[in-house]
Structure formats: structure tokens, C-alpha cells
Backbone as JSON Lines, residues from 0, in Angstrom:
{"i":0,"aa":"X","n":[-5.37,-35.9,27.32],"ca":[-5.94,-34.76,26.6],"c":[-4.87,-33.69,26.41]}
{"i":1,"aa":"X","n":[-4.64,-33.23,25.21],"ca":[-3.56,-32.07,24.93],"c":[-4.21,-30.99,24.93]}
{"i":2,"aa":"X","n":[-3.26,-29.75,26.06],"ca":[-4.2,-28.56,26.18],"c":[-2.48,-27.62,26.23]}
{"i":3,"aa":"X","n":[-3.23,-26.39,26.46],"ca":[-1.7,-25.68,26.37],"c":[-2.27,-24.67,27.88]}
{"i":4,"aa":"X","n":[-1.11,-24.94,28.31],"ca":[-1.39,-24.15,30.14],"c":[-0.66,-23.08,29.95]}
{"i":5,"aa":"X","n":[-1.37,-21.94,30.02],"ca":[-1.61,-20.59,30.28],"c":[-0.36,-20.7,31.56]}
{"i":6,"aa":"X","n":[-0.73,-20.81,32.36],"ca":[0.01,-20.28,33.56],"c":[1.47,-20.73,33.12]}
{"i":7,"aa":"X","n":[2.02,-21.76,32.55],"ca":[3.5,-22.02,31.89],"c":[3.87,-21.59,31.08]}
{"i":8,"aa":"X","n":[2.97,-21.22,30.09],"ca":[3.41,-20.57,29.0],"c":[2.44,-19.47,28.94]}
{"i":9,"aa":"X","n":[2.62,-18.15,29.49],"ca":[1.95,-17.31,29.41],"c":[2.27,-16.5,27.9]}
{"i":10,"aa":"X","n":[0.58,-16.38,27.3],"ca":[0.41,-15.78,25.89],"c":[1.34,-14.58,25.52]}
{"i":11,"aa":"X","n":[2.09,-13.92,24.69],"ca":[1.61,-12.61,24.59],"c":[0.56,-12.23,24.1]}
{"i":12,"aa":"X","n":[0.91,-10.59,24.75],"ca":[-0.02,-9.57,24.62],"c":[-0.75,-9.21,23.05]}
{"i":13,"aa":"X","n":[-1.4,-9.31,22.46],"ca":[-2.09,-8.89,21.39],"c":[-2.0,-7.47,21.04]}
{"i":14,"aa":"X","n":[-0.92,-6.84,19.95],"ca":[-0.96,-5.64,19.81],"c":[-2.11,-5.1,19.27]}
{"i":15,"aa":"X","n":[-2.13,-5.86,17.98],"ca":[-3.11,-5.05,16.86],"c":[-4.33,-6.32,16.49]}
{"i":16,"aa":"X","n":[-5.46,-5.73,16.0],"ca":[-6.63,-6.25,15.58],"c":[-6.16,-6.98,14.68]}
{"i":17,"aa":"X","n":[-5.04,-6.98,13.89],"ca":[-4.79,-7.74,12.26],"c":[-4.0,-8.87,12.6]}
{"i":18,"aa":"X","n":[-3.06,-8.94,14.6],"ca":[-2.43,-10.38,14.28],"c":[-3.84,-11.06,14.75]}
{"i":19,"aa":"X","n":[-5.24,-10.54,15.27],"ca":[-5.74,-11.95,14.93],"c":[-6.91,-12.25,13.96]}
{"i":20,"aa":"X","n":[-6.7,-11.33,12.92],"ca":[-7.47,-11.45,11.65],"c":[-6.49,-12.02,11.11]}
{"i":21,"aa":"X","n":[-5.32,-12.18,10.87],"ca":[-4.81,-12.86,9.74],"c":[-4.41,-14.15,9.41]}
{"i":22,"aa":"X","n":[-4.96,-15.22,9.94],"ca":[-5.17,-16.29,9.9],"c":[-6.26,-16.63,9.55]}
{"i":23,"aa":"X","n":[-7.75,-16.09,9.8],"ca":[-8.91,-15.89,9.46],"c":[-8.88,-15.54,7.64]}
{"i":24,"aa":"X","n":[-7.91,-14.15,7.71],"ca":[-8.13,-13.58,6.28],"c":[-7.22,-14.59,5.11]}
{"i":25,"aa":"X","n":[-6.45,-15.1,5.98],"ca":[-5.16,-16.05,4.86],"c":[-6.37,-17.32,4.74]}
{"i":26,"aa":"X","n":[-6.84,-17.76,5.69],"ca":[-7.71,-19.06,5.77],"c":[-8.63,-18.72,4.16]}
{"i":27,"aa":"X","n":[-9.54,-17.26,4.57],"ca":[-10.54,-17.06,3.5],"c":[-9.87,-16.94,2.14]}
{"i":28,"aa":"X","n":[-8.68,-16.61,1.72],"ca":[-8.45,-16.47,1.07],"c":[-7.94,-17.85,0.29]}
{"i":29,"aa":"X","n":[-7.34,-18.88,0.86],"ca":[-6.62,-20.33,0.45],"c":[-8.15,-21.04,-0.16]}
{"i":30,"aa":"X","n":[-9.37,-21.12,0.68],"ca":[-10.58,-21.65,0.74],"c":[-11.16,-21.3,-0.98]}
{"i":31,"aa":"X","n":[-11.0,-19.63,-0.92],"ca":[-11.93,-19.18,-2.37],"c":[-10.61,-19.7,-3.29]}
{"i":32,"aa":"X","n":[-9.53,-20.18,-3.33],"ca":[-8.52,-20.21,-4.01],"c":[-8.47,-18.75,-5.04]}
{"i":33,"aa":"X","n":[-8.16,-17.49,-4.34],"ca":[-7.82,-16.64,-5.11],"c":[-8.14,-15.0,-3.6]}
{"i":34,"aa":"X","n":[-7.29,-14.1,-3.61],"ca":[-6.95,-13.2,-2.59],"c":[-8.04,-12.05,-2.65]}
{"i":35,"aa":"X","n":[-8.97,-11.71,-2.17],"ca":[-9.79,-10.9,-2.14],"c":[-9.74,-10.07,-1.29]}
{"i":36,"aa":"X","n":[-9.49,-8.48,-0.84],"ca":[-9.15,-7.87,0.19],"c":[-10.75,-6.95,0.65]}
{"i":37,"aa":"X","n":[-10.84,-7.27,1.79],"ca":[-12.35,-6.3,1.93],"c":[-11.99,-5.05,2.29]}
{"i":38,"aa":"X","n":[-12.46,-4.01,2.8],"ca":[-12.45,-2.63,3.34],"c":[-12.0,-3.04,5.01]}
{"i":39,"aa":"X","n":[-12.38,-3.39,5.65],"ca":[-12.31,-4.32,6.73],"c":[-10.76,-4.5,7.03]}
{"i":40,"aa":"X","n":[-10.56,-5.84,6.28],"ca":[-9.46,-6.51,6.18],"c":[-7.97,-5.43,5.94]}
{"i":41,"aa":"X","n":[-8.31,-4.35,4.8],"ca":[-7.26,-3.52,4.75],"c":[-6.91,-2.42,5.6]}
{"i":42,"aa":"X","n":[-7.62,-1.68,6.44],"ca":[-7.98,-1.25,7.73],"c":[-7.37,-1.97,8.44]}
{"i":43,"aa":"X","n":[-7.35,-2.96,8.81],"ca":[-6.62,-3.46,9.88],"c":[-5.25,-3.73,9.22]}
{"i":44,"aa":"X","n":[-4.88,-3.94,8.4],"ca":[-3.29,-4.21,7.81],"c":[-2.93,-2.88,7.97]}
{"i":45,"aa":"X","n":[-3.49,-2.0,7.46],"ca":[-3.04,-0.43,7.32],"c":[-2.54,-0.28,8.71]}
{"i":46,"aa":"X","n":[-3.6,-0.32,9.51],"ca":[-3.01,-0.15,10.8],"c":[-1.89,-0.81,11.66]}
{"i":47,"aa":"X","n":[-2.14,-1.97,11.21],"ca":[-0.56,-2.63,11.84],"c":[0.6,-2.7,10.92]}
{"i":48,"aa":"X","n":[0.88,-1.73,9.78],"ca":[1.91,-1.56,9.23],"c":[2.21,-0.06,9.3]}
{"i":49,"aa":"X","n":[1.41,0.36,10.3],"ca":[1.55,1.76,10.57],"c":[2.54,1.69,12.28]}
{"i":50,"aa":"X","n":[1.89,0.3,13.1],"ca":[2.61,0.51,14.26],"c":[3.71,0.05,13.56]}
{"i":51,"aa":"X","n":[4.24,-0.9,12.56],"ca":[5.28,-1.81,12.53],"c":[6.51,-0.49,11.84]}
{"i":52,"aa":"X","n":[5.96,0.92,11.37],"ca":[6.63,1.91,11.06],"c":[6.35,1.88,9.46]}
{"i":53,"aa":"X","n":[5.55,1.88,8.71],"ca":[5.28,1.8,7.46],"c":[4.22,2.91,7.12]}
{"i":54,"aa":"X","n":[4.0,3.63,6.5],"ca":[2.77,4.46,6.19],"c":[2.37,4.11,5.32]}
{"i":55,"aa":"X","n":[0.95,3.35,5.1],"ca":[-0.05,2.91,4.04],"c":[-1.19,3.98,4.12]}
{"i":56,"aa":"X","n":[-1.54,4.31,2.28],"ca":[-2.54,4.9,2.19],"c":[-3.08,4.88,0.83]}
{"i":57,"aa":"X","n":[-4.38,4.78,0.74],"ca":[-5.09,4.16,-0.23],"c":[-5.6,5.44,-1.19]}
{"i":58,"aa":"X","n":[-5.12,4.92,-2.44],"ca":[-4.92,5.79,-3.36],"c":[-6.11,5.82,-4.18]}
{"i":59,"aa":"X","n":[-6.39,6.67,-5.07],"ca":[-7.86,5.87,-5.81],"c":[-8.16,4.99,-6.82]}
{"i":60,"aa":"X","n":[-9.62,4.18,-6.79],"ca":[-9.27,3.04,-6.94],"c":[-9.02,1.72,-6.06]}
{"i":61,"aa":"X","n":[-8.33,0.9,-6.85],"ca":[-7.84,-0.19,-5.88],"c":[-6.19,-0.17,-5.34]}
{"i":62,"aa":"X","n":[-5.85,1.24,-5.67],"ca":[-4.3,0.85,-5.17],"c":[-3.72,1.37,-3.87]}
{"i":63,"aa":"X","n":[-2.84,0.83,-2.83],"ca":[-2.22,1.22,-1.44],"c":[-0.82,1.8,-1.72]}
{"i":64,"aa":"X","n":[-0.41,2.93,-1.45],"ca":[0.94,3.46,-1.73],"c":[1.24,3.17,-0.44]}
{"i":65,"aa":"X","n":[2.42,2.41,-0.44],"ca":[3.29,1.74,0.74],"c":[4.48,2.46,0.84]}
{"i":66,"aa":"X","n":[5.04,3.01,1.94],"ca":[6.28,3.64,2.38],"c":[6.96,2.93,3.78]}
{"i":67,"aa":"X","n":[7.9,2.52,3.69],"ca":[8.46,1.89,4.45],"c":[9.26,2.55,5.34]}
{"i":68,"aa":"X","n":[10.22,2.07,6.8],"ca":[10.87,2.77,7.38],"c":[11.73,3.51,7.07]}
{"i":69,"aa":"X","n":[12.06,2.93,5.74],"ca":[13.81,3.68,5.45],"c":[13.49,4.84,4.27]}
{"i":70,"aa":"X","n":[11.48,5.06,3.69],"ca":[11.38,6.25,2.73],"c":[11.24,5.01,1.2]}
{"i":71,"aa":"X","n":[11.26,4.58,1.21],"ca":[10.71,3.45,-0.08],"c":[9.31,3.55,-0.29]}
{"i":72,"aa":"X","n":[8.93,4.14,-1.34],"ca":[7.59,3.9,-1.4],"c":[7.23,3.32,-2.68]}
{"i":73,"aa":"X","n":[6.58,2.47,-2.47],"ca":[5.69,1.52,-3.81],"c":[4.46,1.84,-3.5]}
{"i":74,"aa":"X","n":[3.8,1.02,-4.64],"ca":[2.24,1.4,-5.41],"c":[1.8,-0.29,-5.74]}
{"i":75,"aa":"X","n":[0.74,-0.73,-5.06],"ca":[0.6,-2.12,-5.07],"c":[-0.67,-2.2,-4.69]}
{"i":76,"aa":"X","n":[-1.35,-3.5,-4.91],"ca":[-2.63,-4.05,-4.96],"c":[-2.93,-3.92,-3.18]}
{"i":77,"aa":"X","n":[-4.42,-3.98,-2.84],"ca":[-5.1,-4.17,-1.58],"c":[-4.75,-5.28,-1.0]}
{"i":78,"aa":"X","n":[-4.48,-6.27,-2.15],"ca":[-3.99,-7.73,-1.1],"c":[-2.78,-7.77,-1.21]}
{"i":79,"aa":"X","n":[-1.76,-6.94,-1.98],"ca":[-0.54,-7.15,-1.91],"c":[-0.06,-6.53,-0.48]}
{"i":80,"aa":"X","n":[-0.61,-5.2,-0.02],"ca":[-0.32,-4.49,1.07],"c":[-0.85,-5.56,1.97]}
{"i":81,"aa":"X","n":[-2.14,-6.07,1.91],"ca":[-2.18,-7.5,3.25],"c":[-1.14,-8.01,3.16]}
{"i":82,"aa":"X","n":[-0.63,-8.66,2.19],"ca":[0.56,-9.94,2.16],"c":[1.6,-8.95,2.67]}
{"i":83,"aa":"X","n":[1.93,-8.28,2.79],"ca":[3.17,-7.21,3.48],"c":[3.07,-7.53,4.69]}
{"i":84,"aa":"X","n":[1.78,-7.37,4.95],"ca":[1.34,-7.24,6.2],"c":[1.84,-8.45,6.64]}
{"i":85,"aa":"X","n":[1.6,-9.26,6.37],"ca":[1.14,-10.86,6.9],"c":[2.8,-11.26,7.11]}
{"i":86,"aa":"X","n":[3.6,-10.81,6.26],"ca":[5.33,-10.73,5.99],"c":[6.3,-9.88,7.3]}
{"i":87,"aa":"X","n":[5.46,-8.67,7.49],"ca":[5.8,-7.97,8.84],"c":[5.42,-8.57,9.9]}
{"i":88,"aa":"X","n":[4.19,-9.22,10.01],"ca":[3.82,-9.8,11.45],"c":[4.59,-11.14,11.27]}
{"i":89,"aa":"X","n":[4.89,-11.95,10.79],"ca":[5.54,-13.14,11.04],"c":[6.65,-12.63,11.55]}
{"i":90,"aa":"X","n":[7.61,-11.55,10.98],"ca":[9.21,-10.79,11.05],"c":[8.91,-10.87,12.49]}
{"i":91,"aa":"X","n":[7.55,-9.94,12.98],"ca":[7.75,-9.71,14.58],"c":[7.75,-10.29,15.57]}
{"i":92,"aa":"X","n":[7.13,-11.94,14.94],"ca":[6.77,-12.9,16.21],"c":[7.9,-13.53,16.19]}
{"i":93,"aa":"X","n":[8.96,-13.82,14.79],"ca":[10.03,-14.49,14.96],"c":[11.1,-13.32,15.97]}
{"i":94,"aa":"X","n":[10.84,-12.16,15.69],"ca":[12.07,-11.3,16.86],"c":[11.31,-11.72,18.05]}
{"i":95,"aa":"X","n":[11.13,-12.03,19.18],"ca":[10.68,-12.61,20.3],"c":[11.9,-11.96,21.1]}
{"i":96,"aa":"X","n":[11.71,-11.45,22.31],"ca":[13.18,-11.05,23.39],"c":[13.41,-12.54,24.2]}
{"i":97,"aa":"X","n":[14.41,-12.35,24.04],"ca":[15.3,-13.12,24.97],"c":[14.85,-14.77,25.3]}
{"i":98,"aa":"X","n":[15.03,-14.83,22.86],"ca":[14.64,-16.52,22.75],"c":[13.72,-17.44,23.15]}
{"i":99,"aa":"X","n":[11.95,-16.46,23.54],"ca":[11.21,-17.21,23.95],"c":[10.57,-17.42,22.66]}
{"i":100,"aa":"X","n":[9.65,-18.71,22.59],"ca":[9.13,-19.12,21.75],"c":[7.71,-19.21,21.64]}
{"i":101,"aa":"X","n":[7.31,-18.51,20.79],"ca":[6.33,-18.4,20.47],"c":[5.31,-19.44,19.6]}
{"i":102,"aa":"X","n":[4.49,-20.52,20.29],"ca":[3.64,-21.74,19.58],"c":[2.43,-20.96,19.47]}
């Protein structure tokens, strides 16, 4: 039986609500074949592109003005700011300290 042991490979810690919506939200989205962002769903991206150093804020309408660490700011769709999102959290699980690996 294949299982994954906790005590050898201890998890990390779960920062934000959105790394574990976004497998859920990428899932719903591949399924309807086409990207639909809820109120929900962008709330939680907002917020973890806020710890990741980004300031998102929703403009009126359907659009998210995105500002990044370095003062870049764009003007982009509700699911485009998810897909940012989804682009920053992969960036963070691949930086891992000191070459552990993350399955």
C-alpha cells in the first residue's frame, strides 16, 4: 500500500487559504473548460499576493490593478490576477531552504 509518512517527511506549514484552494480552483476551472473567478476565489489570491509582496485591488467592474514588489502596476482580468497568483505560489514552493523537496 503507498502512503506518504508524515513523521519522514514532515509537511510544511500552510501559509495562506489560496495554497490550498488552488488546485481546487485550477481543477474547476480545466473541468468547465473556460476560467471563471468567484468573489471567494479572488479574496484569497488577493491575499496571498499581498503576503508574497504584491498589492491587489479591485477596481470597478471586473478589473484587479496589480502592483508588484518593484512598483509595476498593471490592470488585468479577476482570473488573470488568480493565474498570477497560481505563478507566485509555484515560484515559492520551488524556493524551498536548504534543497528540501517538496511532493
Amino acid at each position: 500500500m503507498d502512503h506518504y509518512d508524515v513523521l519522514r517527511h514532515v509537511p510544511r506549514p500552510v501559509r495562506s487559504r489560496f495554497e490550498l484552494a488552488a488546485v481546487r480552483i485550477a481543477d474547476a476551472w480545466l473541468a468547465a473548460g473556460h476560467a471563471k473567478a468567484s468573489a471567494d476565489d479572488l479574496q484569497m489570491a488577493r491575499d496571498f499576493l499581498e503576503q508574497v509582496g504584491c498589492n491587489a485591488r479591485e477596481l470597478p467592474g471586473v478589473l484587479v490593478q496589480l502592483e508588484d514588489e518593484y512598483g509595476r502596476v498593471e490592470e488585468m482580468s479577476r482570473e488573470a490576477a488568480i493565474v498570477v497568483a497560481f505563478r507566485r505560489l509555484v515560484a515559492s514552493r520551488r524556493s524551498l531552504p536548504d534543497g528540501a523537496v517538496d511532493d
